[in-house]
PQR file of N, CA, C, O and H, with PARSE charges and radii, in Angstrom:
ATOM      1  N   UNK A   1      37.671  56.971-337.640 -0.4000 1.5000
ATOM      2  CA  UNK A   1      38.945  56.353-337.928 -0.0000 2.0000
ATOM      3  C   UNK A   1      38.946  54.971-337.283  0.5500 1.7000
ATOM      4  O   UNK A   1      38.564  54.785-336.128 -0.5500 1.4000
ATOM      5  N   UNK A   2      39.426  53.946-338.146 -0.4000 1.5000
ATOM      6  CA  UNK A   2      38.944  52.645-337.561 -0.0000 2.0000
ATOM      7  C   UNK A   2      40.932  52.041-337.047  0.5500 1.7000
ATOM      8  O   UNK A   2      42.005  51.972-337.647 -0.5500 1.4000
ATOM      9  H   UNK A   2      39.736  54.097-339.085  0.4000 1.0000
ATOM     10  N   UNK A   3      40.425  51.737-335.621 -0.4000 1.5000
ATOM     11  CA  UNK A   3      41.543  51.019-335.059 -0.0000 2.0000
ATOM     12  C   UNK A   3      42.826  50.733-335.547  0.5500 1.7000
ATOM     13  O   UNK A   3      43.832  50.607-334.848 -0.5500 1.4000
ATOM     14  H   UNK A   3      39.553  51.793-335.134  0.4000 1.0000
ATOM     15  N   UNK A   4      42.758  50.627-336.842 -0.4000 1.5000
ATOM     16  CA  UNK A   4      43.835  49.901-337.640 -0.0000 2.0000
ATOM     17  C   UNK A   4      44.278  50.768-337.840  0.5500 1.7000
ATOM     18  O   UNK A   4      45.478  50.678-337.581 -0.5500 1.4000
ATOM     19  H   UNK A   4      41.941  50.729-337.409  0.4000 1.0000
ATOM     20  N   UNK A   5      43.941  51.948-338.292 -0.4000 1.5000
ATOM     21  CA  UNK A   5      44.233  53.047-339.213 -0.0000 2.0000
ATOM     22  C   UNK A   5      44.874  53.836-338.254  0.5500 1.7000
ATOM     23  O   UNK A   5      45.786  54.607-338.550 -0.5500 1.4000
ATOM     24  H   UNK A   5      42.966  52.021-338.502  0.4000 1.0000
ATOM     25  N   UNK A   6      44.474  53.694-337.196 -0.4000 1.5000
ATOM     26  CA  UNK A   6      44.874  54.836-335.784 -0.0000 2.0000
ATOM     27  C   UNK A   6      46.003  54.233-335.202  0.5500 1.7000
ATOM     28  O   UNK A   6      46.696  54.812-334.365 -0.5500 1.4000
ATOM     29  H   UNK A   6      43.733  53.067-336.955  0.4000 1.0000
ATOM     30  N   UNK A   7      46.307  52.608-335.785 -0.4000 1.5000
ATOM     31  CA  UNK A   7      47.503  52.060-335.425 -0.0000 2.0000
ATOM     32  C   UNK A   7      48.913  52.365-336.091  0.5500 1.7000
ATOM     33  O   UNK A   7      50.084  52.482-335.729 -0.5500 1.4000
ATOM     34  H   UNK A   7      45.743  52.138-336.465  0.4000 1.0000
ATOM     35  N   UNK A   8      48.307  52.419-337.041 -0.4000 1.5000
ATOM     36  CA  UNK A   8      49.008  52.894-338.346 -0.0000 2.0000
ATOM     37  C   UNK A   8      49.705  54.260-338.214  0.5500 1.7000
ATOM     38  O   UNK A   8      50.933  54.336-338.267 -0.5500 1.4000
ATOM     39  H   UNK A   8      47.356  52.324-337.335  0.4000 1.0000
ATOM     40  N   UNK A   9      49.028  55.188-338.067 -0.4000 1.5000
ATOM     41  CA  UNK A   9      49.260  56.686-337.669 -0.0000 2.0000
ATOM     42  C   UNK A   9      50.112  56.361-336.696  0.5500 1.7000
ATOM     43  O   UNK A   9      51.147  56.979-336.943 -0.5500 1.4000
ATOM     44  H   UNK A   9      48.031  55.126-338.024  0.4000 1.0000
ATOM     45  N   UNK A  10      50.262  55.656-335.611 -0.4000 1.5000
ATOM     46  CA  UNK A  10      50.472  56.138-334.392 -0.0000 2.0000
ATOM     47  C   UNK A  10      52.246  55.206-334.445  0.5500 1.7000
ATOM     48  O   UNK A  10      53.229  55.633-333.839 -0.5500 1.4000
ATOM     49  H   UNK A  10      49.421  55.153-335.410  0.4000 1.0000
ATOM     50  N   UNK A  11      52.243  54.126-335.172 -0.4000 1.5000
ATOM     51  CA  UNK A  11      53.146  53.555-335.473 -0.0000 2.0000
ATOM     52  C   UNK A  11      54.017  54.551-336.257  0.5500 1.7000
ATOM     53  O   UNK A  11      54.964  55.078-335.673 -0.5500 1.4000
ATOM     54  H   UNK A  11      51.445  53.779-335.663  0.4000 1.0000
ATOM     55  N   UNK A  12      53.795  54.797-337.350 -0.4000 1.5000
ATOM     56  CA  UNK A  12      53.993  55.628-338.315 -0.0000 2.0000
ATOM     57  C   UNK A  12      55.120  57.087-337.505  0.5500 1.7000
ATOM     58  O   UNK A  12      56.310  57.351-337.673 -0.5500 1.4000
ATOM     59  H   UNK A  12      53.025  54.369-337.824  0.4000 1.0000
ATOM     60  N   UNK A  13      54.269  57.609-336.815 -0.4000 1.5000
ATOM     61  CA  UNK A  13      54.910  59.025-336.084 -0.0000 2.0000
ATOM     62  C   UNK A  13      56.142  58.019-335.166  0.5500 1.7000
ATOM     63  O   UNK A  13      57.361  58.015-335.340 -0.5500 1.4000
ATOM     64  H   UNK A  13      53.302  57.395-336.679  0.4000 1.0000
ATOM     65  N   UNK A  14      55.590  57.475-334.490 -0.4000 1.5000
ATOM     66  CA  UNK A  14      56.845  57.123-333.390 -0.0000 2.0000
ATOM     67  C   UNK A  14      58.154  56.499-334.181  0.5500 1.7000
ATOM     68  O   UNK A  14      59.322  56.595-333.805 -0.5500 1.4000
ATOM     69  H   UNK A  14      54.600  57.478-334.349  0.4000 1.0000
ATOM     70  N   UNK A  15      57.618  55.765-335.497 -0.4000 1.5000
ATOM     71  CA  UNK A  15      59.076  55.059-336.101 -0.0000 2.0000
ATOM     72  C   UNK A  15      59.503  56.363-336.455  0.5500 1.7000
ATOM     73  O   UNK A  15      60.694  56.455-336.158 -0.5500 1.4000
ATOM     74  H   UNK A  15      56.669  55.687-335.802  0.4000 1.0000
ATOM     75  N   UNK A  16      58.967  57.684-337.083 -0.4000 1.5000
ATOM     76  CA  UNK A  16      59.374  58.987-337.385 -0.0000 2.0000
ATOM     77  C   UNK A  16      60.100  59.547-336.257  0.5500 1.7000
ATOM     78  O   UNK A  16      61.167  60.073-336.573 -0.5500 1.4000
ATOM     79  H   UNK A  16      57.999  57.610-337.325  0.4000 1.0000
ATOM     80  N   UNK A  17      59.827  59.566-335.142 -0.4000 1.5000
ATOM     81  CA  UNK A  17      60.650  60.047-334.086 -0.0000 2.0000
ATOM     82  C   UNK A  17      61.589  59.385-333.484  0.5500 1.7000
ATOM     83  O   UNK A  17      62.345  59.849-332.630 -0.5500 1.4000
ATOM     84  H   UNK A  17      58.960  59.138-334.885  0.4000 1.0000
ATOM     85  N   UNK A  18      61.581  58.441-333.842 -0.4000 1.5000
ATOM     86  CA  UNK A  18      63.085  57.382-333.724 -0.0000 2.0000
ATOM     87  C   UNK A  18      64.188  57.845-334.532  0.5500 1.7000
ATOM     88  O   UNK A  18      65.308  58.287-334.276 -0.5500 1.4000
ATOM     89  H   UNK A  18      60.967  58.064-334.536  0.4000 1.0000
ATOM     90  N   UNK A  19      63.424  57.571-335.760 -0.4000 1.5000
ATOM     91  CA  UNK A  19      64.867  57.496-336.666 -0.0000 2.0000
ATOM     92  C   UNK A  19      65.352  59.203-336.599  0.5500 1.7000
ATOM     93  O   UNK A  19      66.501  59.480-336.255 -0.5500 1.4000
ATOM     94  H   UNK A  19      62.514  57.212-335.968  0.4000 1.0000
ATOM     95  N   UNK A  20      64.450  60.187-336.928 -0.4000 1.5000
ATOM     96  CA  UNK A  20      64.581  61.768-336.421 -0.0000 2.0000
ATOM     97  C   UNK A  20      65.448  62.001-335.213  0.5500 1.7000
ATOM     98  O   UNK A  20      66.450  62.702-335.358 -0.5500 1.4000
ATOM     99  H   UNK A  20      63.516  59.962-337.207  0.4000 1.0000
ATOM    100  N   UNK A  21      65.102  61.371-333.772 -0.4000 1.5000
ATOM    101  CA  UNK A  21      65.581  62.216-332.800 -0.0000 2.0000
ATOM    102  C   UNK A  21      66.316  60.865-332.066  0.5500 1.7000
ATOM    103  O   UNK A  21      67.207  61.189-331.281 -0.5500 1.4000
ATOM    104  H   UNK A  21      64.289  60.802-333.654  0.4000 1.0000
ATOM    105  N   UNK A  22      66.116  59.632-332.179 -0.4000 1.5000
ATOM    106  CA  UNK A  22      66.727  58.782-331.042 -0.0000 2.0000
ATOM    107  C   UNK A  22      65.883  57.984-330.484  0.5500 1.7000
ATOM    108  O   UNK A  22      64.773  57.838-330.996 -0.5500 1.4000
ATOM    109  H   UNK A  22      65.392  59.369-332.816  0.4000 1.0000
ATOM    110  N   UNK A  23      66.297  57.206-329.148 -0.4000 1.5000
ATOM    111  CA  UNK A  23      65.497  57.105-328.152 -0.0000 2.0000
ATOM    112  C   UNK A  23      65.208  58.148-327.416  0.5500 1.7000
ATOM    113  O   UNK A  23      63.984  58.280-327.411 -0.5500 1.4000
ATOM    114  H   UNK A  23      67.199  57.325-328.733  0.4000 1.0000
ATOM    115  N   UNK A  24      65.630  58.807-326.908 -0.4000 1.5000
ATOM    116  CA  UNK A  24      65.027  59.841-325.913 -0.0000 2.0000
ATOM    117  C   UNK A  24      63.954  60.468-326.381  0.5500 1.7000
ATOM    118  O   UNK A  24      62.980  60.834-325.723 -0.5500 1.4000
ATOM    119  H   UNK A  24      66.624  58.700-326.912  0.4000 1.0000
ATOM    120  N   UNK A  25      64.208  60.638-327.966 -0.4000 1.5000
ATOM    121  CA  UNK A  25      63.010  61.352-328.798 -0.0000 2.0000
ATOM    122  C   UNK A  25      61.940  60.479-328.746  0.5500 1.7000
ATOM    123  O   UNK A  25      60.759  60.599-328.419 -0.5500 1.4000
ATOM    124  H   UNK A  25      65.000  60.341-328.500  0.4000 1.0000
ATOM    125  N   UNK A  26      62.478  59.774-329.055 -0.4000 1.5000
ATOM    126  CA  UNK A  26      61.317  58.147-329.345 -0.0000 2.0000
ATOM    127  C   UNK A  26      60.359  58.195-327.993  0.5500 1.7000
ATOM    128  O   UNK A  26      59.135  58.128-328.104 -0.5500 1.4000
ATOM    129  H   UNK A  26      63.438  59.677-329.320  0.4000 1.0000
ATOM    130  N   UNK A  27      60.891  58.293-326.950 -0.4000 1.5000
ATOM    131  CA  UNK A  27      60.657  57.765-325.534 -0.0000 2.0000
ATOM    132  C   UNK A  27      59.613  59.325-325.064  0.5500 1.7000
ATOM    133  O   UNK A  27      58.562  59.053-324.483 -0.5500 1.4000
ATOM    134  H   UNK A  27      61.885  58.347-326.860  0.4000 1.0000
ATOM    135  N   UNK A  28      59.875  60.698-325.285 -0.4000 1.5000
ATOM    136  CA  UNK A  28      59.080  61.661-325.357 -0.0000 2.0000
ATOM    137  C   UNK A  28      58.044  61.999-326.433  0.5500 1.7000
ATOM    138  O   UNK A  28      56.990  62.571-326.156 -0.5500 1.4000
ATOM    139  H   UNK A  28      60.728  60.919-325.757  0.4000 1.0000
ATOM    140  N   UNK A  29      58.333  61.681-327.479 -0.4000 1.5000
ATOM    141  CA  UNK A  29      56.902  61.310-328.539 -0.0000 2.0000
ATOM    142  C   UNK A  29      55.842  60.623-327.683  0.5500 1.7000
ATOM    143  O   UNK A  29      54.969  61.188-327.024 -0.5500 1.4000
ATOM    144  H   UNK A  29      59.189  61.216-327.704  0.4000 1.0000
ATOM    145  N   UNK A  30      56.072  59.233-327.807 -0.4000 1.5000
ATOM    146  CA  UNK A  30      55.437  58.122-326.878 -0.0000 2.0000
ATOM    147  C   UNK A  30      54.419  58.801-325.766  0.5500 1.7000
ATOM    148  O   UNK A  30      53.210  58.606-325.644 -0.5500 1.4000
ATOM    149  H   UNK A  30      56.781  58.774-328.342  0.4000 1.0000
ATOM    150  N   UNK A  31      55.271  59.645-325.007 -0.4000 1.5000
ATOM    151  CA  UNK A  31      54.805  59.845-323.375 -0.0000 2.0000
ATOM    152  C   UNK A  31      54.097  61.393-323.934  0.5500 1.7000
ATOM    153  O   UNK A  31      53.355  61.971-323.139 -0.5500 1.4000
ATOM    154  H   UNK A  31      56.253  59.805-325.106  0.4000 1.0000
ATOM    155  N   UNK A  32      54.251  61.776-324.765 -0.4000 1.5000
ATOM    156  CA  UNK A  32      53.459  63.220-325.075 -0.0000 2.0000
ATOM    157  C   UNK A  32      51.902  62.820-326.119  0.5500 1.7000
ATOM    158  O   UNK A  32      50.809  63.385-326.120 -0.5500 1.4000
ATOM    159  H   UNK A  32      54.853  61.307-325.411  0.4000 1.0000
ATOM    160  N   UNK A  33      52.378  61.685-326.889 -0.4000 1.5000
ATOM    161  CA  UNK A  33      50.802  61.108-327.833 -0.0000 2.0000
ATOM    162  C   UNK A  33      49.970  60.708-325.931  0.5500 1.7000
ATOM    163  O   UNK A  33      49.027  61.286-325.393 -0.5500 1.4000
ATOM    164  H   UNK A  33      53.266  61.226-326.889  0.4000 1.0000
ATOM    165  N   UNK A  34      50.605  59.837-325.539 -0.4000 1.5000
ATOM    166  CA  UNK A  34      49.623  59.204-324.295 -0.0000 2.0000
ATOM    167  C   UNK A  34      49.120  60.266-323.473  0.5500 1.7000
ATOM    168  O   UNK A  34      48.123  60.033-322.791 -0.5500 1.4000
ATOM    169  H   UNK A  34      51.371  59.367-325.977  0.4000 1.0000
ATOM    170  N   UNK A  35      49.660  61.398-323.434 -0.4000 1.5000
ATOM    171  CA  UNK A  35      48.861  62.324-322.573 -0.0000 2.0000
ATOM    172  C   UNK A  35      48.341  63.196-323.507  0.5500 1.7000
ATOM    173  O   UNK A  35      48.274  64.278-322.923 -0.5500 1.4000
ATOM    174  H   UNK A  35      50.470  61.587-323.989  0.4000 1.0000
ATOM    175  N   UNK A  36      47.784  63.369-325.059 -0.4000 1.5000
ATOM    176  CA  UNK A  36      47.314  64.171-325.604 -0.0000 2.0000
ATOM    177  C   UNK A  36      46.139  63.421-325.932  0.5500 1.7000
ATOM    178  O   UNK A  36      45.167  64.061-326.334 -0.5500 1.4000
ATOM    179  H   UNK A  36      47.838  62.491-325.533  0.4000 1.0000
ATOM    180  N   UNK A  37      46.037  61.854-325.805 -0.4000 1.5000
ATOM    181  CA  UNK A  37      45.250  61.176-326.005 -0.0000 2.0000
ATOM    182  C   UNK A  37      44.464  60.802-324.634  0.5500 1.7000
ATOM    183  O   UNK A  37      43.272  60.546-324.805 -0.5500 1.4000
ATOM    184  H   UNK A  37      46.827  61.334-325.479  0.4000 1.0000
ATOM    185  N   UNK A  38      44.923  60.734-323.362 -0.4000 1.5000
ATOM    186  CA  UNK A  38      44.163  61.164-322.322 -0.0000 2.0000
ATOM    187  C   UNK A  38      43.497  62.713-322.081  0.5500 1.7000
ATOM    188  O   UNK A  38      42.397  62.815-321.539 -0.5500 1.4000
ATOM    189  H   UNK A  38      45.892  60.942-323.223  0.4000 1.0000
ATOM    190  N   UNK A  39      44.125  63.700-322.451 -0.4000 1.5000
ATOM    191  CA  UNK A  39      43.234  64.868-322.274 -0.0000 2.0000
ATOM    192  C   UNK A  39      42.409  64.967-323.350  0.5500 1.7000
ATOM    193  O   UNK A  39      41.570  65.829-323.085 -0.5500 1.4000
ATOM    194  H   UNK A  39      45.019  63.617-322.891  0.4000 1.0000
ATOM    195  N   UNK A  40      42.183  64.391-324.724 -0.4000 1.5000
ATOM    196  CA  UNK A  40      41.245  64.208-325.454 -0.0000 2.0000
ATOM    197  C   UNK A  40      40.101  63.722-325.207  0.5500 1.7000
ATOM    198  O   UNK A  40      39.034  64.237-325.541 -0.5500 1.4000
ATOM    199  H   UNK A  40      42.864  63.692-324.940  0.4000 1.0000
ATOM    200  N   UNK A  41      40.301  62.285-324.364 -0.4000 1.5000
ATOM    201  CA  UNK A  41      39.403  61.615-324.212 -0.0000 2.0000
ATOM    202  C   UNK A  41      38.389  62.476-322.391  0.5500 1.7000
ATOM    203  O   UNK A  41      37.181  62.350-322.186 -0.5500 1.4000
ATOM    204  H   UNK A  41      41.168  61.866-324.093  0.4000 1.0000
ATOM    205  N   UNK A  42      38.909  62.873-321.894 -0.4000 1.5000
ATOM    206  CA  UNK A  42      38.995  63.794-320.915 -0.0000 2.0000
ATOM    207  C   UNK A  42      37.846  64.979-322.049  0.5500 1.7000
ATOM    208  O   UNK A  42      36.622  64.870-322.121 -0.5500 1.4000
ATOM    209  H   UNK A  42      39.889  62.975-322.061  0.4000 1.0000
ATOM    210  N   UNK A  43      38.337  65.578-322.481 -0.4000 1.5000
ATOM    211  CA  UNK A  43      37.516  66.581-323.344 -0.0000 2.0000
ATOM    212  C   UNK A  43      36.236  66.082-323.608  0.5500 1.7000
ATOM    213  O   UNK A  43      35.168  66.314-323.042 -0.5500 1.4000
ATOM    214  H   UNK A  43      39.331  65.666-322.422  0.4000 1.0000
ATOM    215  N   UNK A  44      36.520  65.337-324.587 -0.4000 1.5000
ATOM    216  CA  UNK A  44      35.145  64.732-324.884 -0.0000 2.0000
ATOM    217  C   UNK A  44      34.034  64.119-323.800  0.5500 1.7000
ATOM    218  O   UNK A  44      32.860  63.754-323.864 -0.5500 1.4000
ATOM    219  H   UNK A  44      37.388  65.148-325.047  0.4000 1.0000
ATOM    220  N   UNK A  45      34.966  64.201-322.864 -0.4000 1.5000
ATOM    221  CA  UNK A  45      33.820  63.822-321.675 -0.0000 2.0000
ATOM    222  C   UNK A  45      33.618  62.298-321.391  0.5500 1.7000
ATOM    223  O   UNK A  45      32.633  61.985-320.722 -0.5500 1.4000
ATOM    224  H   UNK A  45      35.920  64.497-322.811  0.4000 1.0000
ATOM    225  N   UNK A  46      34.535  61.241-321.878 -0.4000 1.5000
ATOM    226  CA  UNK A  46      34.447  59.999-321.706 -0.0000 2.0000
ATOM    227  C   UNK A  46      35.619  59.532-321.149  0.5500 1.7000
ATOM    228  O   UNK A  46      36.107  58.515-321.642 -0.5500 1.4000
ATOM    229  H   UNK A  46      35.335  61.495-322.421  0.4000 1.0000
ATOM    230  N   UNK A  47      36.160  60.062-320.235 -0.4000 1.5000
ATOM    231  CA  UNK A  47      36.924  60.241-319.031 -0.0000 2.0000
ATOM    232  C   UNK A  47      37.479  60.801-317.534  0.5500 1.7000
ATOM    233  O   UNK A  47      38.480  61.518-317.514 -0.5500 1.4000
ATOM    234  H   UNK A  47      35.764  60.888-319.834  0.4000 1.0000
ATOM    235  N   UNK A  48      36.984  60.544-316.648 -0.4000 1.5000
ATOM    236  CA  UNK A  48      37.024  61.353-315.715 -0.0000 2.0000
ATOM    237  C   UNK A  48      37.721  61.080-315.222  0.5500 1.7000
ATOM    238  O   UNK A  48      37.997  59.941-314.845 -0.5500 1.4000
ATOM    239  H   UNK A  48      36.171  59.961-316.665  0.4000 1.0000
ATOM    240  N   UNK A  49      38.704  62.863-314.911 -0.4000 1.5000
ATOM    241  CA  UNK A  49      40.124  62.629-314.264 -0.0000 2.0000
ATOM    242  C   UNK A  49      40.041  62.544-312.964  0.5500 1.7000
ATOM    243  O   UNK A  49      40.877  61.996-312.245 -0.5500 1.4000
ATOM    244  H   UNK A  49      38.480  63.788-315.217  0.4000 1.0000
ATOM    245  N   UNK A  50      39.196  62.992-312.663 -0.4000 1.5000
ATOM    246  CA  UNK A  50      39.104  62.881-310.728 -0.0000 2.0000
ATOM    247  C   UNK A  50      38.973  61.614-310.583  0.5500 1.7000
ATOM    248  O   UNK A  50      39.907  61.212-309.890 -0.5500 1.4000
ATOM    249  H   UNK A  50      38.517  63.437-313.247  0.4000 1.0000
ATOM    250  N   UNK A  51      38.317  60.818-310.874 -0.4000 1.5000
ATOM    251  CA  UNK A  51      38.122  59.407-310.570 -0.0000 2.0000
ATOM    252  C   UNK A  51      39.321  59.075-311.338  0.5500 1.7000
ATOM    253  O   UNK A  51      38.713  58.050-311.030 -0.5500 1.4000
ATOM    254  H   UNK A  51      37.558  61.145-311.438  0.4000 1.0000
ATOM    255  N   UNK A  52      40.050  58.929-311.801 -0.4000 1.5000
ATOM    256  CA  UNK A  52      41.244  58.535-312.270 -0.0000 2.0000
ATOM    257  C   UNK A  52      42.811  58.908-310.859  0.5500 1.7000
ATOM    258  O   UNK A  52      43.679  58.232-310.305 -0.5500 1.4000
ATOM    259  H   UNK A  52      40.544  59.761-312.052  0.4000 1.0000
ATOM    260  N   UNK A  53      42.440  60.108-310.861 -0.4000 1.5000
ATOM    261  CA  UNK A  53      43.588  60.357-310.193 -0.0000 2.0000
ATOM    262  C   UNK A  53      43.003  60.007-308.654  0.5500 1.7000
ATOM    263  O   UNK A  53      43.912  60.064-307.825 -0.5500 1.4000
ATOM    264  H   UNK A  53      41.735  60.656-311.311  0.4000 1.0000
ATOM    265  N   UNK A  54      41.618  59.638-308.050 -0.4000 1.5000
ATOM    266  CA  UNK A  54      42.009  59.117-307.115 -0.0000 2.0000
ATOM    267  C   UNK A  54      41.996  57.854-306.860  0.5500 1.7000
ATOM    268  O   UNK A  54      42.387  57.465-305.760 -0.5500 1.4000
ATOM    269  H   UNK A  54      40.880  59.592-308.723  0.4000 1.0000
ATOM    270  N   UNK A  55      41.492  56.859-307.938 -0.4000 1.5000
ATOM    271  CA  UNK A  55      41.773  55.599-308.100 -0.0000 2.0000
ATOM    272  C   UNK A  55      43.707  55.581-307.686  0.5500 1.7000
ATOM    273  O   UNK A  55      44.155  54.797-306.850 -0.5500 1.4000
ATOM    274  H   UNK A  55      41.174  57.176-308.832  0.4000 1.0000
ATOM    275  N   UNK A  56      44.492  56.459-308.358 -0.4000 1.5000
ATOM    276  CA  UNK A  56      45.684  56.116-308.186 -0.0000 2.0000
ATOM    277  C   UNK A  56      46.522  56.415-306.850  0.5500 1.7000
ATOM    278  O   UNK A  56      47.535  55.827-306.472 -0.5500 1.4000
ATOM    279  H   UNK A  56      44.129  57.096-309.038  0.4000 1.0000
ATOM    280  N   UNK A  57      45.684  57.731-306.080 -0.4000 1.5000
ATOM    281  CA  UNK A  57      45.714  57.759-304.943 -0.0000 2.0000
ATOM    282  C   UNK A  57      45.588  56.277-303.938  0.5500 1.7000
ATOM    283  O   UNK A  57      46.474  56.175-303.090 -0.5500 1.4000
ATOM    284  H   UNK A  57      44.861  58.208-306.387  0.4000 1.0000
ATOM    285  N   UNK A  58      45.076  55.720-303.967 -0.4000 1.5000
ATOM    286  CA  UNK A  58      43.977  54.604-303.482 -0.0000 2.0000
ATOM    287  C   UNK A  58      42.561  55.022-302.866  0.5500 1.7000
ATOM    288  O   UNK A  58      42.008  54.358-301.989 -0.5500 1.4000
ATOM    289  H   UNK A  58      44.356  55.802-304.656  0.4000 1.0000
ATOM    290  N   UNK A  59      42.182  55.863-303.263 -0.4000 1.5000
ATOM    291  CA  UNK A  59      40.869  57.075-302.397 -0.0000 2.0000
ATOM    292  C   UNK A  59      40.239  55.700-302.566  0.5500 1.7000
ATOM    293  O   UNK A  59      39.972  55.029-301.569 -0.5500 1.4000
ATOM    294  H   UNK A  59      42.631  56.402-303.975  0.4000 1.0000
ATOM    295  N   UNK A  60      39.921  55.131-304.158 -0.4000 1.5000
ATOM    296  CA  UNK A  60      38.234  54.742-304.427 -0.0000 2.0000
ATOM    297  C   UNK A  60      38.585  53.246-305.153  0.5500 1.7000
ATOM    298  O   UNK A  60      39.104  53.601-306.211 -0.5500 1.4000
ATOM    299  H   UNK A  60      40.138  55.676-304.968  0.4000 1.0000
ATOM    300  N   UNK A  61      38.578  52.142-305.146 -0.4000 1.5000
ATOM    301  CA  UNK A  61      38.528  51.040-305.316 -0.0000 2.0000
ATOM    302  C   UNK A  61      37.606  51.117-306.492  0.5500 1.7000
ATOM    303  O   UNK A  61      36.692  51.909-306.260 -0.5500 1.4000
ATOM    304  H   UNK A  61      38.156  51.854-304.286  0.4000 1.0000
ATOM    305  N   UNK A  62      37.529  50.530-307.749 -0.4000 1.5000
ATOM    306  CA  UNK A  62      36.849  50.417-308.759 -0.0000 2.0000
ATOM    307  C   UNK A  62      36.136  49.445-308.894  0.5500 1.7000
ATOM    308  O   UNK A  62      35.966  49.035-310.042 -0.5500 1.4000
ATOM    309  H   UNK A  62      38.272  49.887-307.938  0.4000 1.0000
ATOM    310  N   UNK A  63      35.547  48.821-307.882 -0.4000 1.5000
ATOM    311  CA  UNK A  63      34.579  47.327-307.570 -0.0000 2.0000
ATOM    312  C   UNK A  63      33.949  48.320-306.383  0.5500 1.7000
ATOM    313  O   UNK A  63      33.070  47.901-305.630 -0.5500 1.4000
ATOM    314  H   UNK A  63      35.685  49.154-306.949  0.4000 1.0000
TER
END
């Protein structure tokens, strides 16, 4: 799926959950695609959450 197309989709659902549910809807769509799209990328193995979550800790400096 090329960039555009995944923009498209992703545009597409959230104007759907606007006009459907609101902002609040709007605002939980949003925050539920971004974490289905981090544990995806997590799955596939081209994300690691430990190094993620302790980057945000401050454990590990990324330089």
């Amino acid at each position: 799926m090329s960039p555009t197309l995944a923009g498209l989709a992703i545009g597409a659902v959230l104007a759907g959950a606007a006009l459907a549910f609101g902002f609040w809807g709007f605002l939980l769509t949003a925050l539920m695609m971004g974490a289905g799209a981090v544990l995806g990328r997590a799955a596939e193995g081209r994300l690691d959450l430990g190094g993620v979550l302790d980057a945000l800790r401050g454990k590990r400096s990324s330089s």
